[in-house]
N, C-alpha and C positions, 0 to 999 in steps of 0.2 A: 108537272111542275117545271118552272123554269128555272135555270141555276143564278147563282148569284155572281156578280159582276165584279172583279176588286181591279183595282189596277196599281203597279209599282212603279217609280220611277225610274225613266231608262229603257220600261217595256211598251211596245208600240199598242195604241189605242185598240179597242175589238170594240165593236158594235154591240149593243146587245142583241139588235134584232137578229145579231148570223146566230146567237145563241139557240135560237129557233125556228132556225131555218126546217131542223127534222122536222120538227111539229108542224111547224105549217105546209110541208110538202104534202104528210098528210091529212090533215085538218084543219078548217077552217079555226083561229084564233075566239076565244071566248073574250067579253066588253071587261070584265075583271082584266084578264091577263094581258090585254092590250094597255090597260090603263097602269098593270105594273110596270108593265116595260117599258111607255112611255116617262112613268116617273124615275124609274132608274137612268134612262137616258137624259134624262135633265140634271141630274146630280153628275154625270161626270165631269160637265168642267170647272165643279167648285172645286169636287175631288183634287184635281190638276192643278186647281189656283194653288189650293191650301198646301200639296203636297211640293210646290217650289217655292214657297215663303223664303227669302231672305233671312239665312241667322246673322247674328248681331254683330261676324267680323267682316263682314260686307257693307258695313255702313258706312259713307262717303269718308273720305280723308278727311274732311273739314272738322266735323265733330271729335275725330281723334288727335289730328296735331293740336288743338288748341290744349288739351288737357294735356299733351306730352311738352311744348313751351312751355307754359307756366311751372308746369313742373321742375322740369332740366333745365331751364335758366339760372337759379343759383348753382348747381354742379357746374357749370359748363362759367361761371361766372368767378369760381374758385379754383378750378382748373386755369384760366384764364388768368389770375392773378397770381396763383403759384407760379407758374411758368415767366410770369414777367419776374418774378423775383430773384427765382434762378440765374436768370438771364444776367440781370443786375448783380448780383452776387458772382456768376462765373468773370464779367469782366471787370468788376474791381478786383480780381485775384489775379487774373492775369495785368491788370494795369500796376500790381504793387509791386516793389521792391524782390529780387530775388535774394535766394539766404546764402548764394556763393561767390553774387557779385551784387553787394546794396545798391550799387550808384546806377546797375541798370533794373528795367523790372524783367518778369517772367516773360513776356512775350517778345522783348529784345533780344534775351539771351536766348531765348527759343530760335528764332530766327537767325543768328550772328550763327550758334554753333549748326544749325541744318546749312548753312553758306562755306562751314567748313569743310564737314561732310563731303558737298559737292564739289568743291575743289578739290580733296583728295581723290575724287575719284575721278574726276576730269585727269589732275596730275597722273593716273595711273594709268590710262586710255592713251594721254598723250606719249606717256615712256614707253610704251608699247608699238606704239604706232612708226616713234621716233627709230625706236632700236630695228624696227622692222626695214625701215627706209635704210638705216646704215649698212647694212648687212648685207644688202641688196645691190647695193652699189659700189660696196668694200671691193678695189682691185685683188686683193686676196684670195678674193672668195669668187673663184674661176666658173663654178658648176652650180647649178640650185643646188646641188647635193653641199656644197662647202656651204653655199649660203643659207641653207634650212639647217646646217651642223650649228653655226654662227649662233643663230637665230636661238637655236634650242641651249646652247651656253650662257648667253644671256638670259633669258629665262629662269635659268638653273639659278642663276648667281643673283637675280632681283625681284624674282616673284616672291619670297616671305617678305620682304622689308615693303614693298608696297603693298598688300594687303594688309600686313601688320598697321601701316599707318591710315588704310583707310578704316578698318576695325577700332581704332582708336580714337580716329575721329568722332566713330556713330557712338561709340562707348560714353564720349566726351561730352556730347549730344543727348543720352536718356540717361547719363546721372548728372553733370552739371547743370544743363537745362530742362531737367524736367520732363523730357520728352512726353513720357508718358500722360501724368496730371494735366501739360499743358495741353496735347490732342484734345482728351476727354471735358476741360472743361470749353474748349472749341466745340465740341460735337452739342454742347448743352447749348449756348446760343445758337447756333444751326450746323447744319449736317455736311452742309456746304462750309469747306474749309475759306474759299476767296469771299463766301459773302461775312463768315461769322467774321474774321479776318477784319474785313470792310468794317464789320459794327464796332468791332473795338476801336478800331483807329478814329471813326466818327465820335464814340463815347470821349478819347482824350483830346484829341481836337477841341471836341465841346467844352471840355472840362478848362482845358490850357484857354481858352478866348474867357470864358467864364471869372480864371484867376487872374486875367490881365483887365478886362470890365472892370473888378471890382477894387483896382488900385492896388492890390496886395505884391507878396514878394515872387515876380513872375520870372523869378532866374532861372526858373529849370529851362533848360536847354533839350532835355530829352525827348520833347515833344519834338522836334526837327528831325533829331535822329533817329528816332521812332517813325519817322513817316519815310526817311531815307532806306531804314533797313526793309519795310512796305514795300514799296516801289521796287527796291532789289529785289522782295518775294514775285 
């Protein structure tokens, strides 16, 4: 008898006929059994077709993105409109009035106190710098040794008051201005501080041309200063 033929995918092809290579070393083959082994050898490469069929997550992109568009287009269409809304809502909050100075809005007085900030701490760079140069040059102060003694006196006697006033500044900064609320609703128009920045000031520009187009009472003045305290940024 001759054995049976299977094949798996991944295992390399065998002939049938080595199957009986014994037998025919020694005996000549019988007209039956040459006619089995010839039909088993004609089934192997259907075997082979059938056993690499394509299953159905192999089918071309074309048939699957169409049915994932149509689908995700209203999501991505509500997403899309949420987001513009946001956006619209964050800069009319920062375009309105603040609650501890009405006459400017949020994003002025955001800016006005970050400008103070930085000048306290400039001022505080520069007394440092300054006291350093005097000390240095003080006829007094004969030796580095007298002039680092100098140095470290003053110090002694002006580092709480200048730090006090740069701390009060930044203090002056995330409660008067908001610091915090105003960052975050910047980060919801974008993540980029100069460009969200940019959008706002393109929103009131548009708005200030807008209420002067329309003949109405175009006295606010803000919008000028609002683009000057910009530019300072």
């Amino acid at each position: 008898m001759i054995g049976t033929v299977s094949y798996r995918p991944g295992s390399p092809l065998v002939s049938p006929l080595s199957c009986v290579s014994s037998r025919t070393a020694l005996s000549p083959l019988t007209r039956k059994e040459l006619r089995r082994v010839s039909w088993r050898a004609s089934r192997i490469p259907l075997l082979v077709q059938v056993s690499f069929v394509k299953p159905l997550c192999c089918e071309p992109r074309g048939l699957i993105s169409d049915t994932r568009t149509t689908s995700g287009a209203p999501k991505n269409r509500r997403r899309s409109d949420l987001k513009r809304k946001s956006v619209e809502e964050a800069i009319e909050w920062l375009n309105s009035p603040s609650r501890a100075h009405p006459d400017k809005t949020r994003i002025e007085l955001y800016f006005e106190k970050r400008a103070a900030h930085g000048k306290s701490i400039k001022h505080k760079d520069d007394s440092y710098k300054q006291a350093l140069e005097t000390t240095k040059y003080d006829p007094r102060n004969e030796s580095p040794r007298d002039q680092q003694a100098a140095y470290n006196r003053w110090v002694a006697g002006n580092n709480k008051r200048l730090s006090a006033a740069v701390q009060a500044a930044h203090m002056d900064w995330v409660t008067t201005a908001s610091k915090t609320d105003v960052e975050y609703h910047l980060c919801i128009i974008d993540l980029d501080l100069d460009k969200a920045v940019k959008k706002v000031l393109e929103s009131r520009v548009n708005s200030f041309f807008a209420s002067f187009a329309n003949n109405t009472d175009s006295s606010d003045v803000t919008g000028g200063a609002y683009i000057g305290v910009v530019r300072a940024h």
